[in-house]
Every structure is written in structure tokens, then in C-alpha cells.
C-alpha positions in Angstrom: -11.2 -115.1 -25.9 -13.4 -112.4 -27.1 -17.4 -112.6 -27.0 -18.4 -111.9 -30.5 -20.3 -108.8 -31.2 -23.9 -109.5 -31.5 -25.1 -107.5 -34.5 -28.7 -105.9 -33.5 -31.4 -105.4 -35.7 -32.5 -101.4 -36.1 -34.9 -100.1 -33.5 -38.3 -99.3 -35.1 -39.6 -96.0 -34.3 -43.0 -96.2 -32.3 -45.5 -94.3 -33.6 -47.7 -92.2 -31.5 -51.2 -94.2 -30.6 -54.0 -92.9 -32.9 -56.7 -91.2 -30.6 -59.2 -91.1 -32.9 -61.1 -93.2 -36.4 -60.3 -90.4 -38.5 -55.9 -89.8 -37.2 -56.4 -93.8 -37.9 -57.5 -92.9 -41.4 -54.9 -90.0 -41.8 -52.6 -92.9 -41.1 -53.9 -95.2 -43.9 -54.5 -92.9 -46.7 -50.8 -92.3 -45.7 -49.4 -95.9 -45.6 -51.6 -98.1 -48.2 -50.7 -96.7 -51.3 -47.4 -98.0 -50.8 -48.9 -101.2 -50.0 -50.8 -101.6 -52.7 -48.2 -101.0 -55.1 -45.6 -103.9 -53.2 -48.7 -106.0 -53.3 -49.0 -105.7 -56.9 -45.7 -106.2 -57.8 -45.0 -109.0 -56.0 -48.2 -110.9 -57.1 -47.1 -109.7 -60.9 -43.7 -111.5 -60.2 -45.1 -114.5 -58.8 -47.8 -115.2 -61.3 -45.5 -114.9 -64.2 -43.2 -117.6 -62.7 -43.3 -121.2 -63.9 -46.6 -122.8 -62.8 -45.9 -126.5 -61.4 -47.0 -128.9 -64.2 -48.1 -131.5 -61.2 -51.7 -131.0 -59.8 -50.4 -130.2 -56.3 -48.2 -127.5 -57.2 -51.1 -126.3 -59.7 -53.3 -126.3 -57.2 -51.4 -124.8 -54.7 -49.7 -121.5 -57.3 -53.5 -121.2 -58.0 -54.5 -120.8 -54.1 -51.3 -118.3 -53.6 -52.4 -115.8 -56.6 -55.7 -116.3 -54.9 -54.6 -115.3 -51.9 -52.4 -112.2 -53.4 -55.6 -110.8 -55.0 -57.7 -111.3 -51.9 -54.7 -109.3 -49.9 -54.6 -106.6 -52.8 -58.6 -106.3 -52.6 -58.4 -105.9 -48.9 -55.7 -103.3 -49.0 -58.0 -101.4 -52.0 -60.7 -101.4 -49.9 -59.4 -99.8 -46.4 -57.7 -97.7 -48.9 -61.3 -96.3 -50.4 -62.1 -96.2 -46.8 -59.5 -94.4 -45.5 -59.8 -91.7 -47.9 -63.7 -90.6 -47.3 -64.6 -89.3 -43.9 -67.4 -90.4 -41.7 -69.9 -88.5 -43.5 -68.9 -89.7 -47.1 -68.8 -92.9 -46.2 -71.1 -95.4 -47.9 -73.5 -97.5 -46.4 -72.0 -100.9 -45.0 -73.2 -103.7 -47.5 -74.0 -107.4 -46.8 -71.5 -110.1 -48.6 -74.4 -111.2 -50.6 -75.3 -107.5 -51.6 -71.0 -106.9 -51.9 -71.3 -110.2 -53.9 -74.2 -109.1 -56.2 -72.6 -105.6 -56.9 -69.0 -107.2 -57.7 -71.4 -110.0 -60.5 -73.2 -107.2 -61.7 -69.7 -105.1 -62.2 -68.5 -108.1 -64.4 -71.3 -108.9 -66.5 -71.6 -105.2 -67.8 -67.9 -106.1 -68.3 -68.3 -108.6 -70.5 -71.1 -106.9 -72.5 -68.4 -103.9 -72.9 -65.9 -106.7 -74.4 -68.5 -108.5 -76.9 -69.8 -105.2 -78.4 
């Protein structure tokens, strides 16, 4: 009796170790666009499904898109990062600073909308 062929899975290609912050960035600038974009269209697909009428499935298709827009944040913001060099980059903000700018972002929003 034969052994049956095991079917392997592709070998990935290893990429060479970055040796410095900025080949790391080279890398990024590279690879999140890309990222982003699967990101956003999966989150678009997901949050147009049918959301559970039950409060448990609510609750939990509420904390997934939550979770997708948290992933697609992060992914926007090592993208910014990877594109500016040491010398352009801006000065490392606390959360509550972070939090402050983001509030202050969506109030002049809002006062864009009403007038």
C-alpha cells in the first residue's frame, strides 16, 4: 500500500534581518499600505453584515468593529511613522495629550457639520 503524498504548504521566503530603524521603515512604508487597505475592506464587509438582534451578539459585533478600527488606527499610525525619518519625526505625545488632540479633532468636526 502506498503512503499517501503529504501535500506541503509553500516555503515563505525569509527576508534579510533589517540592520537598522530606518531599512525597518523602508520595509513599512513598503508593506502597510497594503495592510491598510485589507484592513478596511474587511472591516467594511463585516460591519455591513447582519448585526445579532440578542444583546450578546450586539455586544460582541460592536467589540469586533471596535477592535477592526483599533487595528486600522494602529496600522495608520506606523504607517505615518514609517514614512518620516528620524529628523521629521514628531515629538512622542502622552495618551492623555494623544487623547486631547483626537477630542479636539472631533469637536472642530462637528462645528464643520452644524455650520
Amino acid at each position: 500500500m502506498s503512503e499517501p503524498t503529504k501535500t506541503r504548504s509553500p516555503r515563505r521566503r525569509r527576508r534579510k534581518k533589517a540592520g537598522s530603524i530606518e531599512e525597518v521603515r523602508v520595509l513599512l512604508a513598503d508593506l502597510l499600505p497594503s495592510l491598510i487597505q485589507s484592513a478596511t475592506i474587511s472591516y467594511e464587509a463585516f460591519s455591513n453584515a447582519d448585526v445579532p438582534e440578542d444583546a450578546k451578539g450586539f455586544a460582541a459585533h460592536h467589540a469586533a468593529c471596535k477592535s477592526a478600527l483599533s487595528h486600522m488606527e494602529l496600522l495608520t499610525k506606523l504607517a505615518r511613522w514609517a514614512e518620516k525619518t528620524e529628523e521629521e519625526a514628531a515629538p512622542v505625545l502622552s495618551e492623555d495629550e494623544e487623547i486631547a488632540g483626537l477630542l479636539a479633532g472631533a469637536r472642530a468636526a462637528l462645528q464643520e457639520l452644524e455650520s
